[in-house]
N, C-alpha and C positions, 0 to 999 in steps of 0.2 A: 504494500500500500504506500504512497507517495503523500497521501494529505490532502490528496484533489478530489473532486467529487466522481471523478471516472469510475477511481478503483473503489471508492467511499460506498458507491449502485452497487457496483457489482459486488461485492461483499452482502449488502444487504439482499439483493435480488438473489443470493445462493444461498443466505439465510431461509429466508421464505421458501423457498425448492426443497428446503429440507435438507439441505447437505451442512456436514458438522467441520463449520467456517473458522478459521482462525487467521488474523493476520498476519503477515513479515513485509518488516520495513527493513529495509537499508540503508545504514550511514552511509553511502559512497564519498563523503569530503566531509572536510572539519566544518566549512561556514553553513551547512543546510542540517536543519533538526526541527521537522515540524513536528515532532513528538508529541507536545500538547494536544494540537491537534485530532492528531491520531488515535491518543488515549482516550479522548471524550470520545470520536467515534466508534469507538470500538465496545468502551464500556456502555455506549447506547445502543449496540446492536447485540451488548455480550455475549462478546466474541474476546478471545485470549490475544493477546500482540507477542510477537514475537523480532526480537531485533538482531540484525546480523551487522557486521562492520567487514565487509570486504572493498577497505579503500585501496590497501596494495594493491589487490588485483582491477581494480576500478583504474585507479591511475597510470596500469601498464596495459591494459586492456585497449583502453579509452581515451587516456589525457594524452599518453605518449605517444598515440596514434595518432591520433590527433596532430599534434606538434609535428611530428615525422612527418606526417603527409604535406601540412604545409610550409616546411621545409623543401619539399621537394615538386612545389609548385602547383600541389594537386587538391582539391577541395574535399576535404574530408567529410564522414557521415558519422558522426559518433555517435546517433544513437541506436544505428544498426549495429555498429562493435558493442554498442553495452548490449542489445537484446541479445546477439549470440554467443558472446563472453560470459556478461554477467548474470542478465536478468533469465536465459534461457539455457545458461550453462552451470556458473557457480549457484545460482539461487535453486533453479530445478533439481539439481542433482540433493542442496539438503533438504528440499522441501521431497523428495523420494525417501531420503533418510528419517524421515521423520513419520514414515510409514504412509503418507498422503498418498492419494490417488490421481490428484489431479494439483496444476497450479492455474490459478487464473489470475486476470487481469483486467486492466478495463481499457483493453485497447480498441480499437473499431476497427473489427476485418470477422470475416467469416471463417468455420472449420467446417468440412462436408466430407461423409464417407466418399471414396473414390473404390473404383475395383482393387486396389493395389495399397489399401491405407486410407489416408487423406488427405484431402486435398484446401489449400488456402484461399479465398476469396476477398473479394470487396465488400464493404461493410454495405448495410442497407442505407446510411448517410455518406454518398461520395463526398461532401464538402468536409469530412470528418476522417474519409478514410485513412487507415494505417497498415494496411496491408504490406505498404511497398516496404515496412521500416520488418516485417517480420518475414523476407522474403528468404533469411537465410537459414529458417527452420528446414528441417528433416523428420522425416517421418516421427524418430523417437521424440521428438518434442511434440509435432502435433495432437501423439492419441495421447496427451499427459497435460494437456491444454485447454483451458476453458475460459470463451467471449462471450460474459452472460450480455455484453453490449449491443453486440453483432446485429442485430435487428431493430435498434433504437438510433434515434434522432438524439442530436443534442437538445433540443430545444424539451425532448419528454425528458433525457438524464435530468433535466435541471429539475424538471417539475415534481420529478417524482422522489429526487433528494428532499426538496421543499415539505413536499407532503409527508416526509419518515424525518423532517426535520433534522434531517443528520447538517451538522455543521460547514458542511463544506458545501451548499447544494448554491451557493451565490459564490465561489471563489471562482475569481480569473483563469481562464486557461493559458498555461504557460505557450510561450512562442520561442523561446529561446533555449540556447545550450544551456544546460543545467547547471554545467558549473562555471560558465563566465559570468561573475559579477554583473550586473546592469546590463546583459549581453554588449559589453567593451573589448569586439574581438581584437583593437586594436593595443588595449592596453595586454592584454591578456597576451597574445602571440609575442611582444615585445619583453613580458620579461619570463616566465615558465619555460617559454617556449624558444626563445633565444638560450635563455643558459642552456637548455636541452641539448641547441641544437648546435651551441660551442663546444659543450664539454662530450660530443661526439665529433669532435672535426680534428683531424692529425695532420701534423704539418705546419706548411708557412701559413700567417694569416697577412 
């Protein structure tokens, strides 16, 4: 759960289905912690929270990819690297361990039997769609995957946070990299991302 009202539904809409819910948040950096947040939602849907801190692998997964890439002149996607690193690799694997059956999310894209597994789709909201950020799933992720969103509009997620009164049902949707400050990708590349990209350079300068 992130704090936003996406995964805030979808927690609730799998409460109501009857499935036995619990959340995990992720610390991925020191400056984000909407724990508060979180806590009151969760304790209003009572449901248990559960916190993970995979910044190391956050920051080599994602930040340094990131830097690398535009280093080398090429416009990067980090938050495709975090769904198939972090959110679809480190977090599924201990949400497995933890004897779950499924992890879900509240992103906007479809899962459909196919003859062969499953197959990934467009959400029923294209102005929302997220398909393209979870294109680098495979099979074992798919059947371990749950879009209680997949067939909602943004405009009902809001209304129907509103009506379950869950906290986050009026917060802004984010538009930016998660962990650039004030999305300042300029302040941002000039100092992370420069030392990065010095203290990898041999030779004359």
């Amino acid at each position: 759960m992130s704090g936003g009202v996406d995964s805030s539904l979808a927690a609730a809409l799998l409460k109501q289905a009857g499935y036995e819910v619990s959340g995990i948040y992720m610390q991925l950096w020191s400056d984000h912690n909407p724990a508060t947040s979180l806590e009151h939602t969760c304790h209003l849907l009572d449901i248990p929270l559960h916190k993970l801190n995979p910044e190391t692998e956050f920051r080599s997964f994602v930040i340094d990819y990131f830097c690398r890439e535009y280093s080398l002149g090429r416009t990067p996607n980090p938050c495709i690297a975090c769904n198939q690193n972090i959110k679809f690799g480190l977090l599924l694997d201990r949400v497995l361990e933890m004897g779950a059956d499924y992890l879900a999310t509240g992103h906007y894209a479809r899962i459909e039997p196919a003859p062969n597994g499953y197959r990934l789709l467009k959400a029923i909201d294209l102005t929302k769609d997220q398909s393209y950020f979870l294109y680098t799933l495979g099979q074992r992720e798919l059947q371990h995957l749950l879009l209680p969103l997949a067939t909602f509009r943004k405009v009902e997620v809001r209304r129907l946070a509103a009506e379950l009164d869950l906290p986050t049902s009026s917060r802004h949707d984010s538009q930016d990299v998660c962990f650039i400050p004030d999305n300042d990708y300029r302040s941002f590349i000039a100092t992370p991302c420069l030392r990065q990209s010095l203290a990898a350079t041999s030779g004359d300068l």
